[in-house]
GUTI-249185 format. One record per residue (C-alpha): residue number from 1; x negated, y, z. Coordinates in steps of 0.1 Angstrom, whole numbers, plus 5000, padded with zeros to 4 digits. Example, Ala and Ser with C-alpha at 12.3 -4.5 7.8 and 13.67 -1.06 7.14 Angstrom:
REM residues 2
<atom num="1" px="4877" py="4955" pz="5078"/>
<atom num="2" px="4863" py="4989" pz="5071"/>
REM end
This chain:
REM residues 189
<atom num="1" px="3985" py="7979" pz="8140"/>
<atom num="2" px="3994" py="7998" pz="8109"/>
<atom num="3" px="3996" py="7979" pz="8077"/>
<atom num="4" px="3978" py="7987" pz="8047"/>
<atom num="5" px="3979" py="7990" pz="8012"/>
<atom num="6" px="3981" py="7956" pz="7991"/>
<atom num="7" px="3958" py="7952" pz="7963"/>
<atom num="8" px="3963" py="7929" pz="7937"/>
<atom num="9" px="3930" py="7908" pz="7931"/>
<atom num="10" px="3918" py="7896" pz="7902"/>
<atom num="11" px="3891" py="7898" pz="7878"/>
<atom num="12" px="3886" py="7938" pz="7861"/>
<atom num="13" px="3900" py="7927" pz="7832"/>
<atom num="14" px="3934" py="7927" pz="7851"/>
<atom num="15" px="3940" py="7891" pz="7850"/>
<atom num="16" px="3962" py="7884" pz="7880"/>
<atom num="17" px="3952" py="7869" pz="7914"/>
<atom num="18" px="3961" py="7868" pz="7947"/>
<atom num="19" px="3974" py="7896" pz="7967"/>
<atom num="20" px="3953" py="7911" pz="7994"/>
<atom num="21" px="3966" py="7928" pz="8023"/>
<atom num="22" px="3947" py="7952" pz="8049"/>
<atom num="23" px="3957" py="7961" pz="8082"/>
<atom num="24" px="3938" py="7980" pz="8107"/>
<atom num="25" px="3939" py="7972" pz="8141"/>
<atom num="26" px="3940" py="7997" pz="8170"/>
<atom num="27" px="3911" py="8006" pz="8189"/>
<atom num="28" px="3934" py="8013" pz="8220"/>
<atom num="29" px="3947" py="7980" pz="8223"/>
<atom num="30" px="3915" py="7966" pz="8227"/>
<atom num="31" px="3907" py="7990" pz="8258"/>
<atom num="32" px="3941" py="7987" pz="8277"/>
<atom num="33" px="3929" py="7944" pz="8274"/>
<atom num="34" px="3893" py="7948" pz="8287"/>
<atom num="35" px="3908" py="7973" pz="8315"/>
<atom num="36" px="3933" py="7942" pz="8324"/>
<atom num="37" px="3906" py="7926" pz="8321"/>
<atom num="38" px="3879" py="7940" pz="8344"/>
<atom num="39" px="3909" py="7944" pz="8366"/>
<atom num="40" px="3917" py="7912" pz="8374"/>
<atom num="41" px="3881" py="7905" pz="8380"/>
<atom num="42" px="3875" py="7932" pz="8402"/>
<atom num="43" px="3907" py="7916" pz="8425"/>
<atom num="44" px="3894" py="7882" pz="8418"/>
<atom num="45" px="3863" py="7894" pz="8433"/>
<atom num="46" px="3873" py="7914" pz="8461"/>
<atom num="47" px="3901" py="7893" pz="8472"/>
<atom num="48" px="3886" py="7853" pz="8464"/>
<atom num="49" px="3905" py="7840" pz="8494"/>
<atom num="50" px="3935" py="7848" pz="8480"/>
<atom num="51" px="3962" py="7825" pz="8488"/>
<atom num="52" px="3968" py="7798" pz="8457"/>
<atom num="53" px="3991" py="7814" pz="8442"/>
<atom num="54" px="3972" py="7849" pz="8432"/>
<atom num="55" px="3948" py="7826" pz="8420"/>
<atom num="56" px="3966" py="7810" pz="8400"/>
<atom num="57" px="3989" py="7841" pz="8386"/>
<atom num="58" px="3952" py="7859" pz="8382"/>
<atom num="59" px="3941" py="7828" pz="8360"/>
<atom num="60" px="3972" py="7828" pz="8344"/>
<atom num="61" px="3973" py="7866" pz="8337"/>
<atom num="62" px="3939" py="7862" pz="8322"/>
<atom num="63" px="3949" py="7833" pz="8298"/>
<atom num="64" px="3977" py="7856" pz="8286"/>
<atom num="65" px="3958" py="7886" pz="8282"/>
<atom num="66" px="3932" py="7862" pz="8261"/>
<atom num="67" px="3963" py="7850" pz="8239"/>
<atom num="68" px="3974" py="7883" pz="8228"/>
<atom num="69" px="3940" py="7890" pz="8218"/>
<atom num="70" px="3940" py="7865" pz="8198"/>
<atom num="71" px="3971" py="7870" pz="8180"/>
<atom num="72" px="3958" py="7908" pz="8172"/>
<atom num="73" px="3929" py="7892" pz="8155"/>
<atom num="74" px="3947" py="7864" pz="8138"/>
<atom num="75" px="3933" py="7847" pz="8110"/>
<atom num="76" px="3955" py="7823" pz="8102"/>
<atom num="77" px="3974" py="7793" pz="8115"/>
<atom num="78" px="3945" py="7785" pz="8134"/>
<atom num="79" px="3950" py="7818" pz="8154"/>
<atom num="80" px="3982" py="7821" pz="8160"/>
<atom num="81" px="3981" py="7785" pz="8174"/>
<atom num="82" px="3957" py="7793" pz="8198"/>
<atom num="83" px="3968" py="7828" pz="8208"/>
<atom num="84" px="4004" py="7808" pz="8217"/>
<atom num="85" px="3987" py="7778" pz="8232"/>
<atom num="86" px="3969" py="7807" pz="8257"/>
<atom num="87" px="4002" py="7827" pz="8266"/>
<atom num="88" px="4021" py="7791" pz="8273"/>
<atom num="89" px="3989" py="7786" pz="8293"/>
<atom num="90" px="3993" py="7811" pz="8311"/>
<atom num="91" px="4030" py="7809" pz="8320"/>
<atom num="92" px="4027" py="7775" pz="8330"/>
<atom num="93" px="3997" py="7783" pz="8349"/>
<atom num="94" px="4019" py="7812" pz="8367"/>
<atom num="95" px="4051" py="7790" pz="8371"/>
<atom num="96" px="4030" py="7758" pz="8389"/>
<atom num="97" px="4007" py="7776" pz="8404"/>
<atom num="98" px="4001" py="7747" pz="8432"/>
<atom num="99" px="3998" py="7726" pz="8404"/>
<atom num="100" px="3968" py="7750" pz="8388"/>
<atom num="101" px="3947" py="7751" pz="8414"/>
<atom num="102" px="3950" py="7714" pz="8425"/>
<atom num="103" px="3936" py="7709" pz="8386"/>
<atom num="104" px="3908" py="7732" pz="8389"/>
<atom num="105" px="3900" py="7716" pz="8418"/>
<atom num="106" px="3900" py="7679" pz="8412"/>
<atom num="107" px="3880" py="7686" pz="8376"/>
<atom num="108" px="3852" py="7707" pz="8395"/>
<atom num="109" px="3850" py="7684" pz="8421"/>
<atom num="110" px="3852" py="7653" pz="8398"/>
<atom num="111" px="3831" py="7669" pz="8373"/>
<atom num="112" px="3805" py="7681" pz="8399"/>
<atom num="113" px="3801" py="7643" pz="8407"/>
<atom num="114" px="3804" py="7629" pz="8371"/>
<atom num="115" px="3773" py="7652" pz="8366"/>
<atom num="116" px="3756" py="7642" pz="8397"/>
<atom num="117" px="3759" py="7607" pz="8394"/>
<atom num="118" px="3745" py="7605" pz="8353"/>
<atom num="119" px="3714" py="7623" pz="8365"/>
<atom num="120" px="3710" py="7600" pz="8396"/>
<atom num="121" px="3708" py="7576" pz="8370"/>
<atom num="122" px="3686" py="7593" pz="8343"/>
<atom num="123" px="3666" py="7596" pz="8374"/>
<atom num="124" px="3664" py="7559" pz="8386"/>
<atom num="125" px="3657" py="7553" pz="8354"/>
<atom num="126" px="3627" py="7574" pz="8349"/>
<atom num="127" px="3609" py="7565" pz="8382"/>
<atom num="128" px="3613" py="7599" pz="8394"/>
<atom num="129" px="3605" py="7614" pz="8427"/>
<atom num="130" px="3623" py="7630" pz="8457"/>
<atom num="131" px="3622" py="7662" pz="8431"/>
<atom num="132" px="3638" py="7646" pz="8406"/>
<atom num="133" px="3662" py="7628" pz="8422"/>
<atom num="134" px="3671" py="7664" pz="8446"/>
<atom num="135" px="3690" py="7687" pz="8424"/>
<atom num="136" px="3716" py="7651" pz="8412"/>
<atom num="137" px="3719" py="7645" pz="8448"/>
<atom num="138" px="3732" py="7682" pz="8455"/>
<atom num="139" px="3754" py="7682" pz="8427"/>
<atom num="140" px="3770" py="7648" pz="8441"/>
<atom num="141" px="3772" py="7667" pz="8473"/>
<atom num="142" px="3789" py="7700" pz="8456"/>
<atom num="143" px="3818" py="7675" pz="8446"/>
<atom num="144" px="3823" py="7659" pz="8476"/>
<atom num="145" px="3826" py="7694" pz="8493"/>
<atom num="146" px="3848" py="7708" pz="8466"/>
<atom num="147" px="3872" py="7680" pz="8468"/>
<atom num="148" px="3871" py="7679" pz="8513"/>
<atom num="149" px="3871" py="7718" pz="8516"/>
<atom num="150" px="3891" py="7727" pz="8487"/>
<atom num="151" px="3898" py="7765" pz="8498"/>
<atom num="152" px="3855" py="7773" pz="8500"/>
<atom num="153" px="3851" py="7755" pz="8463"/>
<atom num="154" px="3886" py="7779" pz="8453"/>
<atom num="155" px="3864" py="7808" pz="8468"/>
<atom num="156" px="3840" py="7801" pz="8450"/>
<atom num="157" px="3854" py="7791" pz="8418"/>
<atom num="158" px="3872" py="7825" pz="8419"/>
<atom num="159" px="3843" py="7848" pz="8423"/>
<atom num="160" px="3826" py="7827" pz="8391"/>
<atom num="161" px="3859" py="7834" pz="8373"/>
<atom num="162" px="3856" py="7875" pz="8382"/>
<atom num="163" px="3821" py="7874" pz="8372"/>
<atom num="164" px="3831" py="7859" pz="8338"/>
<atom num="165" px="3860" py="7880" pz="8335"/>
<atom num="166" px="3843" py="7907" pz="8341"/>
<atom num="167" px="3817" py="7907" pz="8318"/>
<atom num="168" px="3846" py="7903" pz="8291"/>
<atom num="169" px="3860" py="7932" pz="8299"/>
<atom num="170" px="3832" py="7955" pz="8299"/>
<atom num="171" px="3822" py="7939" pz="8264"/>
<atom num="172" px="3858" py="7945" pz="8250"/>
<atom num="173" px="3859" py="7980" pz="8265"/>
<atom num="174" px="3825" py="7985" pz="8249"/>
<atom num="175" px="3837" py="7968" pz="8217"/>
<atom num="176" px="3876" py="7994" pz="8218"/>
<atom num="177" px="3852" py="8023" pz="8218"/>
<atom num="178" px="3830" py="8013" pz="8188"/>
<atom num="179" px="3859" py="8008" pz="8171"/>
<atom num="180" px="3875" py="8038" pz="8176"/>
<atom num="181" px="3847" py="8053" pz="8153"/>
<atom num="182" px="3850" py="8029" pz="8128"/>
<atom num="183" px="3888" py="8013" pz="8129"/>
<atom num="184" px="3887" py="7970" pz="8122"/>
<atom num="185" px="3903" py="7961" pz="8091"/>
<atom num="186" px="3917" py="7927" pz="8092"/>
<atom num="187" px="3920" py="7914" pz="8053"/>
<atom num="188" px="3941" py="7884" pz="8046"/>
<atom num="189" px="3950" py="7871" pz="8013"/>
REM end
């Protein structure tokens, strides 16, 4: 990032006002991300019964990777908060790894039957039919098979995550290159 010029603002009369700096941000930066990016997806993909831990160092990696972007496009307290609440999210995720997956796990599985058991309810409570009442009595069964057979619902969870990821990285590659023809300027005052 190179910094630019700082303008005094004001009114044209040359009363004075804040001061306004410009810095433009590096196209290259944003490529070398959404490569790390598609990356890990790809190995999230390929590999998705990856013991715990390269799931967790993956996820991890990826909550890094998402921090620095945001401190590149800070704007703000609000952005450096969040870009250093991602990278210490990440290292924790890294350092307790057992600890990451167990979490994905119990708030998929939990959530899966959270979900299935409000519409059961909505259901009941509608009158509804077998059709109705199907798709909340399959998502009560996803949860209980995500929290018995934890390792298929990590499989699974994985290759969402490297779809996900993936698509990020292809828009941030997409997004490097547009900017090499026309650089970001980030303006703060």
């Amino acid at each position: 990032m190179s910094q630019g010029p700082i303008f005094p603002a004001g009114d044209p009369s040359g009363m004075p006002g804040p001061r306004i700096a410009v810095r433009q941000v590096s196209w290259w930066i944003f490529l070398v991300v959404g490569i790390l990016c598609c990356l890990t997806a790809i190995g999230l993909m390929a590999f998705p019964w990856a013991p715990v831990n390269l799931l967790a160092f993956i996820i991890g990696a990826s909550f890094i990777a998402s921090g620095a972007s945001a401190f590149l496009l800070q704007r703000g307290p609000a952005g450096t908060i969040g870009g250093l609440l991602l990278v210490v999210g990440g290292v924790l995720s890294i350092v307790f790894a057992q600890f990451t997956s167990a979490v994905i796990i119990n708030v998929l599985g939990f959530g899966l039957l959270f979900m299935g058991a409000l519409g059961l309810l909505i259901a009941v409570r509608a009158g509804g039919s077998a059709l109705v009442l199907l798709p909340s009595i399959a998502t009560i069964a996803a949860g209980v098979v995500t929290l018995v057979w934890p390792t298929v619902a990590l499989t699974i969870v994985a290759v969402f995550i490297g779809l996900v990821l993936f698509a990020i990285g292809v828009f941030t590659i997409v997004q490097a290159f547009a900017l090499r023809k026309q650089p970001l300027t980030i303006t703060s005052i």
